[in-house]
Backbone as CSV, one residue per row, in Angstrom:
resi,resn,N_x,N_y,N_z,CA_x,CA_y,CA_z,C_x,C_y,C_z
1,UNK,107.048,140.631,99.126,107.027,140.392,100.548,106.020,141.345,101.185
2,UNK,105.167,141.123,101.915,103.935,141.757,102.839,104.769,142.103,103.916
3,UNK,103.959,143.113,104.305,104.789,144.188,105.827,104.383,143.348,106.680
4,UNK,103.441,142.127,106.383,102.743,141.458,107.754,104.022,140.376,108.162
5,UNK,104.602,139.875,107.270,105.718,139.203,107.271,106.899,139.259,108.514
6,UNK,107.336,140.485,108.109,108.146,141.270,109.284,107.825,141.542,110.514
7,UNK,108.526,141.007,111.288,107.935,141.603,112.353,107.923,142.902,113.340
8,UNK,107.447,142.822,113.914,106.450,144.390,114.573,107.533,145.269,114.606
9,UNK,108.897,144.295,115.624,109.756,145.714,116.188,110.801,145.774,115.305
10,UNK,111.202,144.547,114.411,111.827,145.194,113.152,111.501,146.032,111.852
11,UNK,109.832,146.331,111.841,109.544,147.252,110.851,109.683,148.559,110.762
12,UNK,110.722,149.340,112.393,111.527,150.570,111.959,112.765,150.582,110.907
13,UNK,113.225,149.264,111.303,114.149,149.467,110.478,113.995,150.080,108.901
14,UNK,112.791,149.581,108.349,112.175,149.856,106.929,113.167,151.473,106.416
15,UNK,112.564,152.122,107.170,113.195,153.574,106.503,114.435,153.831,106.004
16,UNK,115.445,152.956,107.335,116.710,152.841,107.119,117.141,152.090,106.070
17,UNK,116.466,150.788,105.875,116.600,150.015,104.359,116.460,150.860,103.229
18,UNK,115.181,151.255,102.996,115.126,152.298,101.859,116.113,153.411,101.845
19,UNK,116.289,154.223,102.566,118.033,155.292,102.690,118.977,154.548,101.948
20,UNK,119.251,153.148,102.268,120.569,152.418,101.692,120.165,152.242,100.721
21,UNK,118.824,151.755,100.270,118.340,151.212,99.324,119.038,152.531,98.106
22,UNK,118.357,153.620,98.299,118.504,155.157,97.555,119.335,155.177,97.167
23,UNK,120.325,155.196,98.340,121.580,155.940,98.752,122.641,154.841,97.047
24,UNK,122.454,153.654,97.420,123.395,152.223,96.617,122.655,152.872,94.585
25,UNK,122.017,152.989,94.841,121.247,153.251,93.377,121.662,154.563,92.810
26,UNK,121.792,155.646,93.792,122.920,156.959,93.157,124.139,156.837,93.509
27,UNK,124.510,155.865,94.475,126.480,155.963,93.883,126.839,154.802,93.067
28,UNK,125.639,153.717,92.171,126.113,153.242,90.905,125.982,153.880,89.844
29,UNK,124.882,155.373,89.924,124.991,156.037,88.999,126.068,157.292,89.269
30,UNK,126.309,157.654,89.954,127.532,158.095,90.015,129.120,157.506,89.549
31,UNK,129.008,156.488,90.003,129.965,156.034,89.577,130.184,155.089,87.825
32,UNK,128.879,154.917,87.732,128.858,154.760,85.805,128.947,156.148,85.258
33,UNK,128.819,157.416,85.411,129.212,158.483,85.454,130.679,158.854,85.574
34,UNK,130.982,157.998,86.495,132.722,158.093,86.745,132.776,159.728,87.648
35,UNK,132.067,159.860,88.464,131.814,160.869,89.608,132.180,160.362,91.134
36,UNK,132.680,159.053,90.921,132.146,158.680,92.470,133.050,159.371,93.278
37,UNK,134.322,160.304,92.722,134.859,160.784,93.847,134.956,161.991,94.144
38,UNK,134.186,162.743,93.092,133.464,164.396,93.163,132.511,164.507,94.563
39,UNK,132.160,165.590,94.738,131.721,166.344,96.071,130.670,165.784,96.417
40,UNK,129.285,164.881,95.129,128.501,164.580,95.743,128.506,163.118,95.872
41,UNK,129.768,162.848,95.431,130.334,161.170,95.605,130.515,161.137,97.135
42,UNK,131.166,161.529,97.382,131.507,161.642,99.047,130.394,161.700,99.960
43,UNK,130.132,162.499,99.382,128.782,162.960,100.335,127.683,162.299,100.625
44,UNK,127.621,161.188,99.465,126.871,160.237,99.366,127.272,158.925,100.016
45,UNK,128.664,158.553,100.274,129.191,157.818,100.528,129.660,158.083,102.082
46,UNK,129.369,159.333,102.742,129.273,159.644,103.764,127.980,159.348,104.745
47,UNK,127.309,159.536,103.903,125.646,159.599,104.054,125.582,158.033,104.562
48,UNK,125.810,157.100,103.452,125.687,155.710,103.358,126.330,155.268,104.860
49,UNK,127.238,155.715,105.062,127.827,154.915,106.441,127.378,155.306,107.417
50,UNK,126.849,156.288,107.566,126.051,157.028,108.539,124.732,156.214,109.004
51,UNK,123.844,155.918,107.857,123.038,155.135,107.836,123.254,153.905,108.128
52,UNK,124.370,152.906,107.751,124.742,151.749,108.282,124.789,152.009,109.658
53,UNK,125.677,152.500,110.092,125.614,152.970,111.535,124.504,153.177,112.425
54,UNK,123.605,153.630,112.258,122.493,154.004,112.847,121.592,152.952,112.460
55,UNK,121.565,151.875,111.760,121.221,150.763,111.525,121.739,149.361,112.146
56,UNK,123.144,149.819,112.561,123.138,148.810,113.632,122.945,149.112,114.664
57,UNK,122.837,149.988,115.370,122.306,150.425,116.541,121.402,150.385,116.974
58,UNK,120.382,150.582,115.877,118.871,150.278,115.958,118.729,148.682,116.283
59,UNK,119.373,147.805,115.383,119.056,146.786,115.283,119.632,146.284,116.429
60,UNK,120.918,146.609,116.964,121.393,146.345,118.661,120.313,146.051,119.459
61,UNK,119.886,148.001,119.782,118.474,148.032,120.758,117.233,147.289,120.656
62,UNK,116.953,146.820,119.219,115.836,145.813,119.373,116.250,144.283,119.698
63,UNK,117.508,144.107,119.672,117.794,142.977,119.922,118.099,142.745,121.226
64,UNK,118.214,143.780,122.110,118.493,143.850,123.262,116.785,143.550,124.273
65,UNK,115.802,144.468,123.242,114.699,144.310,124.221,114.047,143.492,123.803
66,UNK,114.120,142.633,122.735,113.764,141.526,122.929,114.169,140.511,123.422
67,UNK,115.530,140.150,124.073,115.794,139.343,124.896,115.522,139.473,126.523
């Protein structure tokens, strides 16, 4: 997929995708590890919702100024 694709005011979101993106790829290795509920399981899984969060918000406000 080309960045030209996306459009203009949804290509902040990008950063936030990649965070989840990260974030989903070390708590399956954490958890094939069988860690997922050690200190940096949490923490990671803290992280993750944080980012959802601030991902819909974002995506709120652009949906707001574009209407």
């Amino acid at each position: 997929m080309q960045i030209d694709m996306i459009p203009k005011e949804y290509r902040q979101l990008l950063p936030l995708n990649l965070l989840l993106l990260i974030g989903f790829v070390t708590l399956g290795k954490l958890f094939y590890a069988n860690q997922i509920l050690s200190a940096n399981g949490i923490l990671i899984i803290t992280g993750l919702l944080l980012v959802i969060y601030a991902e819909i918000i974002t995506y709120r406000r652009l949906k707001k100024r574009r209407n």
